[in-house]
Predicted model as a PDB file, atoms N, CA, C, CB and O in Angstrom, pLDDT in the B-factor column:
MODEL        1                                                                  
ATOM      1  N   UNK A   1      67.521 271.759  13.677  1.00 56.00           N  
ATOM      2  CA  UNK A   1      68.904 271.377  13.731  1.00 56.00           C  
ATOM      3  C   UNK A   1      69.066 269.903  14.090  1.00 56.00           C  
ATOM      4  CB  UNK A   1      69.635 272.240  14.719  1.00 56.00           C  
ATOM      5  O   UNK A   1      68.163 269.101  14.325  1.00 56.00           O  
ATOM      6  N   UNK A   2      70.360 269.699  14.088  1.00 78.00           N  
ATOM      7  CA  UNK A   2      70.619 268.334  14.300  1.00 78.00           C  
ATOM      8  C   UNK A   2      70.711 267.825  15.387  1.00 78.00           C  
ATOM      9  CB  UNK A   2      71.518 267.988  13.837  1.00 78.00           C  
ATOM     10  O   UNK A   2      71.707 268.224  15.991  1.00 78.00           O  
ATOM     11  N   UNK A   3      69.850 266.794  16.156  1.00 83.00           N  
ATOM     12  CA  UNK A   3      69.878 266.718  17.981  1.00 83.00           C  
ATOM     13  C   UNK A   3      71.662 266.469  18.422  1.00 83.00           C  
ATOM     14  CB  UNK A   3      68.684 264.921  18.705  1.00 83.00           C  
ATOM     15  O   UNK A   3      72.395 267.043  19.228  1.00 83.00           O  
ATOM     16  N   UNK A   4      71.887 265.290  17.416  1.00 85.00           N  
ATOM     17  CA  UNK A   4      73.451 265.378  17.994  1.00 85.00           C  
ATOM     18  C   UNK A   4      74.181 266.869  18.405  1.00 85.00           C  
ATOM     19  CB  UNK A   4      74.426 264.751  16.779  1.00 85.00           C  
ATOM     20  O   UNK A   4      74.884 266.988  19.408  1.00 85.00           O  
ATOM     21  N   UNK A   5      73.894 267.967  17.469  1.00 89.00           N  
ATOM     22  CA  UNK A   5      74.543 269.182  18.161  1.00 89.00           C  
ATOM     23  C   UNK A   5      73.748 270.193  19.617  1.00 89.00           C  
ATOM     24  CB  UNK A   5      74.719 270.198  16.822  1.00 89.00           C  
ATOM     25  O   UNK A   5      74.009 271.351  19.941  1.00 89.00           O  
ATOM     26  N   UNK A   6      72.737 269.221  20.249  1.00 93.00           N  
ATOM     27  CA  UNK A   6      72.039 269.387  21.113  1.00 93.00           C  
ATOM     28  C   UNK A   6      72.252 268.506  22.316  1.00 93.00           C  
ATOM     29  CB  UNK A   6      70.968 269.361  20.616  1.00 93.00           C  
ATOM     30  O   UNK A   6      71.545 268.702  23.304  1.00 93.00           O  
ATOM     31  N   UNK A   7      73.132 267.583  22.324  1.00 95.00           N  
ATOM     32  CA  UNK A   7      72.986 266.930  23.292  1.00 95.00           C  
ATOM     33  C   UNK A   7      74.323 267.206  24.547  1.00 95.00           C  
ATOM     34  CB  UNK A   7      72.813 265.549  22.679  1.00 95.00           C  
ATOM     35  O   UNK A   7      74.491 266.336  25.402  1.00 95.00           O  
ATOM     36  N   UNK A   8      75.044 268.241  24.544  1.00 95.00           N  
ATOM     37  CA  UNK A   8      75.802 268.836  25.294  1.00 95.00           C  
ATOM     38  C   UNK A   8      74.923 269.462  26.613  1.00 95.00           C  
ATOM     39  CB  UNK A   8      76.524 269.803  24.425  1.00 95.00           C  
ATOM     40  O   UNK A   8      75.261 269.744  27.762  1.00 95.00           O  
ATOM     41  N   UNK A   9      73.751 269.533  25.950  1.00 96.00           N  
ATOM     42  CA  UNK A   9      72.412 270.244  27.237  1.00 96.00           C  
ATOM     43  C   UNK A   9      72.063 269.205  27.997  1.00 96.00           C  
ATOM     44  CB  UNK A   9      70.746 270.877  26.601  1.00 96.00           C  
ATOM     45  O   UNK A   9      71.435 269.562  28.994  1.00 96.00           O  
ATOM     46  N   UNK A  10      72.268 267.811  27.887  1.00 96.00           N  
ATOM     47  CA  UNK A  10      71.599 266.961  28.748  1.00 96.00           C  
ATOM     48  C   UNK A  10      72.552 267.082  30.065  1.00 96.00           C  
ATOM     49  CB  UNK A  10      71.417 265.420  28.099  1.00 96.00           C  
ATOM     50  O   UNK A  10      73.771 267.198  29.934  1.00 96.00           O  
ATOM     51  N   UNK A  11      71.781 267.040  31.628  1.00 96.00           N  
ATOM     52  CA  UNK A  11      72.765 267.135  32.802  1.00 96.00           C  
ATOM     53  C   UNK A  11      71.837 266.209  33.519  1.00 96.00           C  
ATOM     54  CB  UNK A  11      73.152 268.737  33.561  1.00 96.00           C  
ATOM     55  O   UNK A  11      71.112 266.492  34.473  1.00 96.00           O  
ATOM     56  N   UNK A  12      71.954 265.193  32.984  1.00 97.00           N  
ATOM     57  CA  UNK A  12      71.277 264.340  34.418  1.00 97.00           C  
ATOM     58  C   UNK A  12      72.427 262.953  33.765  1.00 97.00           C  
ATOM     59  CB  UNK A  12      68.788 263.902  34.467  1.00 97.00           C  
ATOM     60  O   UNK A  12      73.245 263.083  32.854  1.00 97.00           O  
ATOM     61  N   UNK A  13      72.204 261.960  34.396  1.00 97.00           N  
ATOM     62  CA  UNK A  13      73.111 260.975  34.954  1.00 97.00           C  
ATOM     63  C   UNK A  13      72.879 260.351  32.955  1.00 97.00           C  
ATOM     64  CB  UNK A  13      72.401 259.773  36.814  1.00 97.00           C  
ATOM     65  O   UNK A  13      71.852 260.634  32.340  1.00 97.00           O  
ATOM     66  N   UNK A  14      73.620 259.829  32.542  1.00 98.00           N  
ATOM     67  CA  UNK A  14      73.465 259.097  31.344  1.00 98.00           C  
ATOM     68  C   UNK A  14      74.483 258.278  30.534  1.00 98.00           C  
ATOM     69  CB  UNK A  14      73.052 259.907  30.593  1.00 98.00           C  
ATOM     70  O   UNK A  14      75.524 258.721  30.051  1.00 98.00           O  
ATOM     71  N   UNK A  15      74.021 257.002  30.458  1.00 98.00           N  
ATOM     72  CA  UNK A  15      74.748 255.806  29.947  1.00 98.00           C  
ATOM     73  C   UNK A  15      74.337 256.134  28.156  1.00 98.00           C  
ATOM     74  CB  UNK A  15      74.037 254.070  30.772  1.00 98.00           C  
ATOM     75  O   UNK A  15      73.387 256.611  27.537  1.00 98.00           O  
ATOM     76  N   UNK A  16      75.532 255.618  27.876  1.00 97.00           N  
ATOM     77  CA  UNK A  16      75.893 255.582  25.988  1.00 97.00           C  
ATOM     78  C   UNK A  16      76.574 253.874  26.094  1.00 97.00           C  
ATOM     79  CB  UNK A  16      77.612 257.256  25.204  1.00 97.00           C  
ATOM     80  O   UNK A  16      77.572 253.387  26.624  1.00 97.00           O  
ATOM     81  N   UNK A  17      75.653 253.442  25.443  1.00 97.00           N  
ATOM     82  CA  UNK A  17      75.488 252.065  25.031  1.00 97.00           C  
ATOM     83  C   UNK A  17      76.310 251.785  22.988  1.00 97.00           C  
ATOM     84  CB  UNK A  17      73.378 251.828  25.215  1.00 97.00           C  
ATOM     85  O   UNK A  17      76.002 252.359  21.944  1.00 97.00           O  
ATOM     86  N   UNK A  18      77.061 250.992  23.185  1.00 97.00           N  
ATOM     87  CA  UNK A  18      77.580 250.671  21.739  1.00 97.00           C  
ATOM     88  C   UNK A  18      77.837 249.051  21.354  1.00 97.00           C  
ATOM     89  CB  UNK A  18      79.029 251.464  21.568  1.00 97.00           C  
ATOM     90  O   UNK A  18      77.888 248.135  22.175  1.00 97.00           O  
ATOM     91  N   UNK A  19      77.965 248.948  20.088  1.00 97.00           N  
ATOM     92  CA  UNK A  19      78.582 247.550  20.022  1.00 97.00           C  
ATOM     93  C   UNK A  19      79.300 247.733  18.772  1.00 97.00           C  
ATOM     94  CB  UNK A  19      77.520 246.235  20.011  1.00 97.00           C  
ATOM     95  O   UNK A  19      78.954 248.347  17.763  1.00 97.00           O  
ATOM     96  N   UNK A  20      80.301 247.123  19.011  1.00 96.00           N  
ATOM     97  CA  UNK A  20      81.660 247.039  18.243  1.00 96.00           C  
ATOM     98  C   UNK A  20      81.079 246.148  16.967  1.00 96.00           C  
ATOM     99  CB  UNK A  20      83.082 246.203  19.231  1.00 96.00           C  
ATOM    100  O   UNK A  20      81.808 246.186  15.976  1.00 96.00           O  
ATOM    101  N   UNK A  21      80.058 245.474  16.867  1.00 96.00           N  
ATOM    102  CA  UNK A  21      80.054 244.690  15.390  1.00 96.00           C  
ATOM    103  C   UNK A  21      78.632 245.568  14.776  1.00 96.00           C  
ATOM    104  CB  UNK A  21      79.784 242.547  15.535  1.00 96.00           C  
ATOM    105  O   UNK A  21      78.112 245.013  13.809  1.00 96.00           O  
ATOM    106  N   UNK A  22      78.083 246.637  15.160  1.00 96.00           N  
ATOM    107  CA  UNK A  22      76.774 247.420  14.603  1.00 96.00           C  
ATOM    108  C   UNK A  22      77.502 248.160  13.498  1.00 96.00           C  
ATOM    109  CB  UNK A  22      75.900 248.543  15.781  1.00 96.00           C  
ATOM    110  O   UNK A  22      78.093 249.221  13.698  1.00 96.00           O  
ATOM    111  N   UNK A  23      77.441 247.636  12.485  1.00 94.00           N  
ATOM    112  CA  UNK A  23      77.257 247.645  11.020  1.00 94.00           C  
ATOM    113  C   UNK A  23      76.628 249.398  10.706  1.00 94.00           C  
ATOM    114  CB  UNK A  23      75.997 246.199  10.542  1.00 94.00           C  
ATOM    115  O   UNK A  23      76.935 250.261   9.884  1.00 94.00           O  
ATOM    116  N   UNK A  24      75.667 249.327  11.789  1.00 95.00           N  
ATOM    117  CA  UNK A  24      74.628 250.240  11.134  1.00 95.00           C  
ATOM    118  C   UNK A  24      74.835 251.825  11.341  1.00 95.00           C  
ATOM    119  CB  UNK A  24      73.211 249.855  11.721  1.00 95.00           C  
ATOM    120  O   UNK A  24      74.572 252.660  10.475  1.00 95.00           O  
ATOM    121  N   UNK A  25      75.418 252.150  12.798  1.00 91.00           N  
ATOM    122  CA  UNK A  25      75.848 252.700  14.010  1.00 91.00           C  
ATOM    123  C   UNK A  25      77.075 252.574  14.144  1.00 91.00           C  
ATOM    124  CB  UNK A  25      75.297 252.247  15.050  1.00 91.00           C  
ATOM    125  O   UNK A  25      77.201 251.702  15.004  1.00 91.00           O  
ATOM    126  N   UNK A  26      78.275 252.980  13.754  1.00 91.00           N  
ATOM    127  CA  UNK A  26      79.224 252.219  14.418  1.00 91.00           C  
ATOM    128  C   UNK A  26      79.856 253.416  15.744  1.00 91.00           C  
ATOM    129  CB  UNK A  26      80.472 251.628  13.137  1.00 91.00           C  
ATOM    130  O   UNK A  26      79.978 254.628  15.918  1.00 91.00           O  
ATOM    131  N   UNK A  27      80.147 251.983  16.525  1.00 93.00           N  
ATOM    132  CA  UNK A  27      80.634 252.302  18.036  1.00 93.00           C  
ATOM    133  C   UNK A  27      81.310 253.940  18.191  1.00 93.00           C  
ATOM    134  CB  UNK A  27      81.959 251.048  18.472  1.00 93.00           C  
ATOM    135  O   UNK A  27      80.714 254.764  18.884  1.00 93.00           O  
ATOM    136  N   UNK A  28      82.115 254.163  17.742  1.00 93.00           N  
ATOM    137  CA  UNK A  28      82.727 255.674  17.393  1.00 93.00           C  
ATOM    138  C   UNK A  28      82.511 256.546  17.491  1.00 93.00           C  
ATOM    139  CB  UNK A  28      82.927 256.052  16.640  1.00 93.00           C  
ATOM    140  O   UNK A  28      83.141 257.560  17.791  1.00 93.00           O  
ATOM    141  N   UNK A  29      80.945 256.198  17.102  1.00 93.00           N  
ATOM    142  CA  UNK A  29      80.112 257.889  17.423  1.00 93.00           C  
ATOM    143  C   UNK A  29      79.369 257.934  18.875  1.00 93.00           C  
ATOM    144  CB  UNK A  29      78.617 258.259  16.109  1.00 93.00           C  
ATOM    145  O   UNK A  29      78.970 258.824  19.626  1.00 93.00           O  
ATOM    146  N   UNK A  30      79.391 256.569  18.877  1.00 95.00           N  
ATOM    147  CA  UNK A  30      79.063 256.623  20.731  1.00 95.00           C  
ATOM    148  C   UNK A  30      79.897 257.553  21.163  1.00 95.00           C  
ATOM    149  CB  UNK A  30      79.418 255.169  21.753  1.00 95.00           C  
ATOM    150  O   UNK A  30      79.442 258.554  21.716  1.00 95.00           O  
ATOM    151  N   UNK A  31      81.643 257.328  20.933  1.00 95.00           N  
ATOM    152  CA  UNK A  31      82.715 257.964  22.078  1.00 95.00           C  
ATOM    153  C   UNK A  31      81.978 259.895  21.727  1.00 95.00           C  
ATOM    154  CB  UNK A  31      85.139 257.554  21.438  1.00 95.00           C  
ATOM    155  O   UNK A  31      81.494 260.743  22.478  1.00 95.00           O  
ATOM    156  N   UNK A  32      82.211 259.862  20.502  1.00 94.00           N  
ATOM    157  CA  UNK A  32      81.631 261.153  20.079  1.00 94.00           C  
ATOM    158  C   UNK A  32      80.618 261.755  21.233  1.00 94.00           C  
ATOM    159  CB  UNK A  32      80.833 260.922  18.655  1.00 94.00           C  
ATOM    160  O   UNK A  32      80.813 262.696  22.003  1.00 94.00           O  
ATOM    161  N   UNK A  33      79.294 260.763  21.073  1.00 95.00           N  
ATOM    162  CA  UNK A  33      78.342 261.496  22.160  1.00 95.00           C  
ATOM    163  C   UNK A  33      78.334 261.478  23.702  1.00 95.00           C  
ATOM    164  CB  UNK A  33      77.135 261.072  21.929  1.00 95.00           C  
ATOM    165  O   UNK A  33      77.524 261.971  24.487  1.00 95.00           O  
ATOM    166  N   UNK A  34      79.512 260.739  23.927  1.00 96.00           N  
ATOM    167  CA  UNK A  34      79.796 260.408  25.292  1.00 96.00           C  
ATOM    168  C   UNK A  34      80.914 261.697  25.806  1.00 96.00           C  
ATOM    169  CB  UNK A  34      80.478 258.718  25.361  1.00 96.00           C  
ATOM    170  O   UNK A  34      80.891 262.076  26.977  1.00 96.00           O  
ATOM    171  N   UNK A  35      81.580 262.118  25.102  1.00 96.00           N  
ATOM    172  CA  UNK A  35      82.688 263.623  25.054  1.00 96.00           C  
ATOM    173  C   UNK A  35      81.828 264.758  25.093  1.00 96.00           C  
ATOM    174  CB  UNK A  35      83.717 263.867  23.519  1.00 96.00           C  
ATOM    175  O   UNK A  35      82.311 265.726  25.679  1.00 96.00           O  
ATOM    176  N   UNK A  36      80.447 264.926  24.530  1.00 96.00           N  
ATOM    177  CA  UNK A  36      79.430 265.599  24.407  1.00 96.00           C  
ATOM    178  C   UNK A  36      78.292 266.262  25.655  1.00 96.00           C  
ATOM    179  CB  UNK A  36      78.932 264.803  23.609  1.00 96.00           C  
ATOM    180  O   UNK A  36      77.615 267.275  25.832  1.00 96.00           O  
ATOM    181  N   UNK A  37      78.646 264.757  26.452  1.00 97.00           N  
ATOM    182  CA  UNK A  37      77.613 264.508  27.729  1.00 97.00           C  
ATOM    183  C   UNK A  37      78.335 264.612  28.562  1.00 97.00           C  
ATOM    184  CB  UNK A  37      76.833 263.272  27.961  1.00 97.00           C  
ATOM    185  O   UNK A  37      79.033 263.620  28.776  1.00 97.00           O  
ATOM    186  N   UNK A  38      78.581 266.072  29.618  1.00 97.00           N  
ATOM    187  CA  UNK A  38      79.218 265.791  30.957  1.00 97.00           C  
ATOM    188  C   UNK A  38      78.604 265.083  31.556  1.00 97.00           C  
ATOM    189  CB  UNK A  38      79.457 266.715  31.757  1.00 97.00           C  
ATOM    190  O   UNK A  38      77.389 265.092  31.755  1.00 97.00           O  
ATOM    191  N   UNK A  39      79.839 263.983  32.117  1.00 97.00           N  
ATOM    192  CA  UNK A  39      79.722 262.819  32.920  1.00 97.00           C  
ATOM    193  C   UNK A  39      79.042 261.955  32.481  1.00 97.00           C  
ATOM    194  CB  UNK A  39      79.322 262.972  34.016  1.00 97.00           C  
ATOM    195  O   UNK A  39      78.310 261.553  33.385  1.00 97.00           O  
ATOM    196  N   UNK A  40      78.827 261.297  31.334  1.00 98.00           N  
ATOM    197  CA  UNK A  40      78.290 260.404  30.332  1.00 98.00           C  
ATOM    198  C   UNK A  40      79.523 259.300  30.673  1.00 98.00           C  
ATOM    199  CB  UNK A  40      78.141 261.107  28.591  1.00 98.00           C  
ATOM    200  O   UNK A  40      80.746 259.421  30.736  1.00 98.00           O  
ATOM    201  N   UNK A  41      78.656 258.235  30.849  1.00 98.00           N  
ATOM    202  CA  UNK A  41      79.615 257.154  30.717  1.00 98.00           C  
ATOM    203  C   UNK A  41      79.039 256.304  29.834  1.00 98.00           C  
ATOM    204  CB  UNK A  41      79.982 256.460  31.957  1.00 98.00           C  
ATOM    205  O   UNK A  41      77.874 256.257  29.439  1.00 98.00           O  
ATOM    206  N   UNK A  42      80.230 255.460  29.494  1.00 98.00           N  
ATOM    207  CA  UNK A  42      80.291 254.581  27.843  1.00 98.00           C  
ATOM    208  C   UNK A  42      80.968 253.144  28.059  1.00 98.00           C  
ATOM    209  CB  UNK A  42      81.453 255.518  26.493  1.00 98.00           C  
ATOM    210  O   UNK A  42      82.025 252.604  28.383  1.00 98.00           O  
ATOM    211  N   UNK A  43      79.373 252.833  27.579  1.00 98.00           N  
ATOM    212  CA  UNK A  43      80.001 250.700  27.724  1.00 98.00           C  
ATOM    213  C   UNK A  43      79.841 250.473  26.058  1.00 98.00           C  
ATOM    214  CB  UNK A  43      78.354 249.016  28.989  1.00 98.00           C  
ATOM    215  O   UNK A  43      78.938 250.772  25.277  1.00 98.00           O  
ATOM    216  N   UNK A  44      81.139 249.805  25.884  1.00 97.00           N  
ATOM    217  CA  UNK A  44      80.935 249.343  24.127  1.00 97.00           C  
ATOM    218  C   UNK A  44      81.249 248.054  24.143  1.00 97.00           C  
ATOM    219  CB  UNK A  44      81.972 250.097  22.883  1.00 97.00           C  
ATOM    220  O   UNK A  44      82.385 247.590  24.056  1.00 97.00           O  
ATOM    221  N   UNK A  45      80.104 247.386  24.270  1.00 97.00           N  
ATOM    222  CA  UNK A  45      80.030 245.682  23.879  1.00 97.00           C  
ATOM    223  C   UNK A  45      80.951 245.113  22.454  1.00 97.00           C  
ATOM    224  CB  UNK A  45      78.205 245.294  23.489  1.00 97.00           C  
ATOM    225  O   UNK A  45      80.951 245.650  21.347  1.00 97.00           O  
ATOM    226  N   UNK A  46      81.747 243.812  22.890  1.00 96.00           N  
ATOM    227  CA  UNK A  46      82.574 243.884  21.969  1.00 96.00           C  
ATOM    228  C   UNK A  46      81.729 242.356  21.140  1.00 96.00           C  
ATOM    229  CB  UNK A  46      84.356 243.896  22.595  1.00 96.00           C  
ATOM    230  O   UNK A  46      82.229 241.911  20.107  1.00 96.00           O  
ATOM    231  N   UNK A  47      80.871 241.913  21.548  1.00 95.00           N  
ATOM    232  CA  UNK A  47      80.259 240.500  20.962  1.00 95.00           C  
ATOM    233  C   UNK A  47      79.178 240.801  19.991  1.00 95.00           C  
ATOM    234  CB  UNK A  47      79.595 239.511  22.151  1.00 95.00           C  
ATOM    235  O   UNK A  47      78.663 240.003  19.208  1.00 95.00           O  
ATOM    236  N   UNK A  48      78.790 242.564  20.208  1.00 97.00           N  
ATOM    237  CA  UNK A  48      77.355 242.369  19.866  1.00 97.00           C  
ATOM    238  C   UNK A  48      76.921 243.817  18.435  1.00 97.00           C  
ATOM    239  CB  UNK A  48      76.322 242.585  21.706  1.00 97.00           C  
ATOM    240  O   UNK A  48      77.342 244.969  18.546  1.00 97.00           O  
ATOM    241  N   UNK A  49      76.051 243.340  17.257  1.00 96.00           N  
ATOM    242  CA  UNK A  49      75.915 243.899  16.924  1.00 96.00           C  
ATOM    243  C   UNK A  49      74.967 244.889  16.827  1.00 96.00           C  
ATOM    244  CB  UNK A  49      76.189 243.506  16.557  1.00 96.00           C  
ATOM    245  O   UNK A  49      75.018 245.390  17.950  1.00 96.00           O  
ATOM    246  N   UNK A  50      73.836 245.707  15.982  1.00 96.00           N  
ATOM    247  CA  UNK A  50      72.634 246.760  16.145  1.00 96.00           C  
ATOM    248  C   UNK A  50      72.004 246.609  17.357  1.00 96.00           C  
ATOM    249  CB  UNK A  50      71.534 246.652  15.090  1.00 96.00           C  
ATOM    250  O   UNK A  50      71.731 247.513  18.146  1.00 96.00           O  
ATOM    251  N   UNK A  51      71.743 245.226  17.498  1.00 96.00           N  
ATOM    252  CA  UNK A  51      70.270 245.280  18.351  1.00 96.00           C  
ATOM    253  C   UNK A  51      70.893 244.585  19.165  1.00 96.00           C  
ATOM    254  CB  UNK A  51      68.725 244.677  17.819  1.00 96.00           C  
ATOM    255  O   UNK A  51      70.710 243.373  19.056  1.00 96.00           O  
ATOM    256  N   UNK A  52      72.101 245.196  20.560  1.00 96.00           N  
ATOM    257  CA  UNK A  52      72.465 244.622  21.409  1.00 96.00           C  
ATOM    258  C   UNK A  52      71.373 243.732  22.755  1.00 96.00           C  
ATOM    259  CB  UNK A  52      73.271 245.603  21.718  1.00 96.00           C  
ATOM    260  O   UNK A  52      71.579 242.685  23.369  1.00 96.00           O  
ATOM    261  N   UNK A  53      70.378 244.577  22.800  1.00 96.00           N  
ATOM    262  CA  UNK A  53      69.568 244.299  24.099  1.00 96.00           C  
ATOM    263  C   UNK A  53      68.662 242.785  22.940  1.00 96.00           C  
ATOM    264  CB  UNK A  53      68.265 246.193  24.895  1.00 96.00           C  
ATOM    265  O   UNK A  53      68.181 241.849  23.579  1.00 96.00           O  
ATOM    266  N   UNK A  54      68.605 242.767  22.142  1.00 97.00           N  
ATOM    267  CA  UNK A  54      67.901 241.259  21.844  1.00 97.00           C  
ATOM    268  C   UNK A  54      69.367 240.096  21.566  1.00 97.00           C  
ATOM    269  CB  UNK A  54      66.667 241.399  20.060  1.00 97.00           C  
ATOM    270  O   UNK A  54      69.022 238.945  21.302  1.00 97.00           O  
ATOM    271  N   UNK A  55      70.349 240.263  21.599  1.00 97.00           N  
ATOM    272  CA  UNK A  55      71.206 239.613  20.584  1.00 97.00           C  
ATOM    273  C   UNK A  55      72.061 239.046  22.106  1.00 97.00           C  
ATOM    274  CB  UNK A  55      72.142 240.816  19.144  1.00 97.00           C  
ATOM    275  O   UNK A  55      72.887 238.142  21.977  1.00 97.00           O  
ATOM    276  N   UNK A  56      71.839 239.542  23.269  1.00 98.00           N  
ATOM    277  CA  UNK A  56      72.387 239.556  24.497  1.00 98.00           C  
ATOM    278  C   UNK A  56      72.228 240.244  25.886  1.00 98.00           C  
ATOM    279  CB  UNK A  56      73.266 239.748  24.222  1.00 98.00           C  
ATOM    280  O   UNK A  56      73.022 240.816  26.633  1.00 98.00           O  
ATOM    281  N   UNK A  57      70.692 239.928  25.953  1.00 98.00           N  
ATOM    282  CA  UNK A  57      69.752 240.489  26.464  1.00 98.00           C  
ATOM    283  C   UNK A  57      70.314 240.611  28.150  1.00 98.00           C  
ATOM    284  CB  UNK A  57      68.399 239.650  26.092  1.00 98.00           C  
ATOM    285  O   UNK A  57      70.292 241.757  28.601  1.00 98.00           O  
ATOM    286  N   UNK A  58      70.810 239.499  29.094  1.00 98.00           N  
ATOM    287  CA  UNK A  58      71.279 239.783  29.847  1.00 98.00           C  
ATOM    288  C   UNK A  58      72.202 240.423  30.393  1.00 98.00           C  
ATOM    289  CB  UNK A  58      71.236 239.343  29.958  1.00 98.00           C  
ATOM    290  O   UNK A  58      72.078 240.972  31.488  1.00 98.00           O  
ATOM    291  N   UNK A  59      73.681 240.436  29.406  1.00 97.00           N  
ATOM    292  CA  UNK A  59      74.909 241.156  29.677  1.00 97.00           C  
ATOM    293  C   UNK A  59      74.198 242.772  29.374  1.00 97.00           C  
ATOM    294  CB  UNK A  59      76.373 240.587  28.540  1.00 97.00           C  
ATOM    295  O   UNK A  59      74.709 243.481  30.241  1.00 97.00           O  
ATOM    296  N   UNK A  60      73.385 243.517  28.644  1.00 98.00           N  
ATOM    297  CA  UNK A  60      72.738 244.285  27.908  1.00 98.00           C  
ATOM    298  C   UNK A  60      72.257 244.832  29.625  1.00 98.00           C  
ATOM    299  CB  UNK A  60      71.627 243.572  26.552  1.00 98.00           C  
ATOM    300  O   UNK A  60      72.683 245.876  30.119  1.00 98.00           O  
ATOM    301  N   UNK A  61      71.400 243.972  30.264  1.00 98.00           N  
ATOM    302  CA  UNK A  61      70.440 244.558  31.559  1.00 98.00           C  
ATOM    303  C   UNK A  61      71.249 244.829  32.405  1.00 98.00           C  
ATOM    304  CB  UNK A  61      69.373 243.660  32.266  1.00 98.00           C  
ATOM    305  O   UNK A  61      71.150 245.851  33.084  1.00 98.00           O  
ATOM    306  N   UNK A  62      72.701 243.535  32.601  1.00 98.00           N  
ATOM    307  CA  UNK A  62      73.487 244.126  33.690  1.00 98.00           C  
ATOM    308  C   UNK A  62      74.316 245.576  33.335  1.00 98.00           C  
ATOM    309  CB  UNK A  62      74.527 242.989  34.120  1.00 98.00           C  
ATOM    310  O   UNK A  62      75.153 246.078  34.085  1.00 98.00           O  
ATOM    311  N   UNK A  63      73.959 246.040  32.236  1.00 98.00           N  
ATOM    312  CA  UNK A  63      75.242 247.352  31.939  1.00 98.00           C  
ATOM    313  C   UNK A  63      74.408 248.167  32.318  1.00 98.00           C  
ATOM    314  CB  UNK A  63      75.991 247.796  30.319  1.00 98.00           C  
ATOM    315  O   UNK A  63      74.860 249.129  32.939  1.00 98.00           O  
ATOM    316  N   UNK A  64      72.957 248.103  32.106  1.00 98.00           N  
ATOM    317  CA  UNK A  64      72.233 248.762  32.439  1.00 98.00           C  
ATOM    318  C   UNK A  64      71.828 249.188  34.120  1.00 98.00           C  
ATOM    319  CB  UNK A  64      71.478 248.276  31.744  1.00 98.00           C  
ATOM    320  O   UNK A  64      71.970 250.234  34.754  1.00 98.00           O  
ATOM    321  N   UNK A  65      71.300 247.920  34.453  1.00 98.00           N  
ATOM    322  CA  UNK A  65      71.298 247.814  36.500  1.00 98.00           C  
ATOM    323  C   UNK A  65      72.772 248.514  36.829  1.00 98.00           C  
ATOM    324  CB  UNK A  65      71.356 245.617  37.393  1.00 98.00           C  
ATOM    325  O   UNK A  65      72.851 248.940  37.981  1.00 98.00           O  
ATOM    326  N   UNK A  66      73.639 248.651  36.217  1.00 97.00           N  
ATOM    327  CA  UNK A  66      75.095 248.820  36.988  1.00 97.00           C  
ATOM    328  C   UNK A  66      75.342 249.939  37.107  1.00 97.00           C  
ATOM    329  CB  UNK A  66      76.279 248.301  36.437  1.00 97.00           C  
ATOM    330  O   UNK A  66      76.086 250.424  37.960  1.00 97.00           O  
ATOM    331  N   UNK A  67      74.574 250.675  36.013  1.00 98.00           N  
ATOM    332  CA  UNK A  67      74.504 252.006  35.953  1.00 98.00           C  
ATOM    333  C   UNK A  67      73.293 252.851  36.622  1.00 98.00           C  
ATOM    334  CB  UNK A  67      74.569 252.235  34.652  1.00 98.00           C  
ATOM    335  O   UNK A  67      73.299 254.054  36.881  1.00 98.00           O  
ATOM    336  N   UNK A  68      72.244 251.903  36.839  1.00 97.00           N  
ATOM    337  CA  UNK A  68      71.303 252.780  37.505  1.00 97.00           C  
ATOM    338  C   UNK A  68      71.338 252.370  38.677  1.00 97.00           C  
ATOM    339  CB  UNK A  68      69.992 252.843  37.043  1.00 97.00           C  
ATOM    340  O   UNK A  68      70.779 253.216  39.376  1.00 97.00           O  
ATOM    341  N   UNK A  69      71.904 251.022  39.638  1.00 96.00           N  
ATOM    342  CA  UNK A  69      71.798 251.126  41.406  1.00 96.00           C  
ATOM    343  C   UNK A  69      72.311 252.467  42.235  1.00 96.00           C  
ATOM    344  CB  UNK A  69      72.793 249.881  42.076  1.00 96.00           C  
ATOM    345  O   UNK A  69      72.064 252.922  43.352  1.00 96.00           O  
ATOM    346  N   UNK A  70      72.974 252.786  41.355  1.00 94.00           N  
ATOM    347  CA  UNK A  70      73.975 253.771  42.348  1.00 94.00           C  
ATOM    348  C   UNK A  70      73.301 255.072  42.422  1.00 94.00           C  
ATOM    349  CB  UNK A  70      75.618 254.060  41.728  1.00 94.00           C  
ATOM    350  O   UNK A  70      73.695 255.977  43.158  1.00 94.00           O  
ATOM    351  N   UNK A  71      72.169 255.163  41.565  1.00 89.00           N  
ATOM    352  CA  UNK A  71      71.605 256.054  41.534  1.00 89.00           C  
ATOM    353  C   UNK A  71      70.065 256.517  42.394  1.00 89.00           C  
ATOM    354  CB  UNK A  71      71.662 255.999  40.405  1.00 89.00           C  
ATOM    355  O   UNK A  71      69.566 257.628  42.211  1.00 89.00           O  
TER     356      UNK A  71                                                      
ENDMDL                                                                          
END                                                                             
């Protein structure tokens, strides 16, 4: 089957990463898998396209650190 109709099973802490100019991916289906994931939270970069973590590597780590200190 298709993992997207599998990912309602994940229960541990989890960030959904998007970018508003990914061509490839678009942002949308992030919200999709983020409605999917109790307690999924969702950052959608508005500068960056596919390959956010090379294209804007720092703003990319802080969404990331911001989401895992608290943890």
């Amino acid at each position: 089957g298709d993992v997207f109709d599998q990912i309602h099973k994940i229960r541990v802490p989890t960030l959904v990463t998007a970018s508003k100019r990914d061509l490839i991916v678009g942002w949308r289906q992030a919200i999709e898998q983020q409605s999917r994931i109790a307690g999924a939270k969702l950052v959608v970069m508005e500068e960056t396209g596919h390959v956010a973590l090379v294209e804007k590597p720092e703003e990319f780590t802080g969404i990331c650190l911001d989401f895992l200190r608290p943890l």
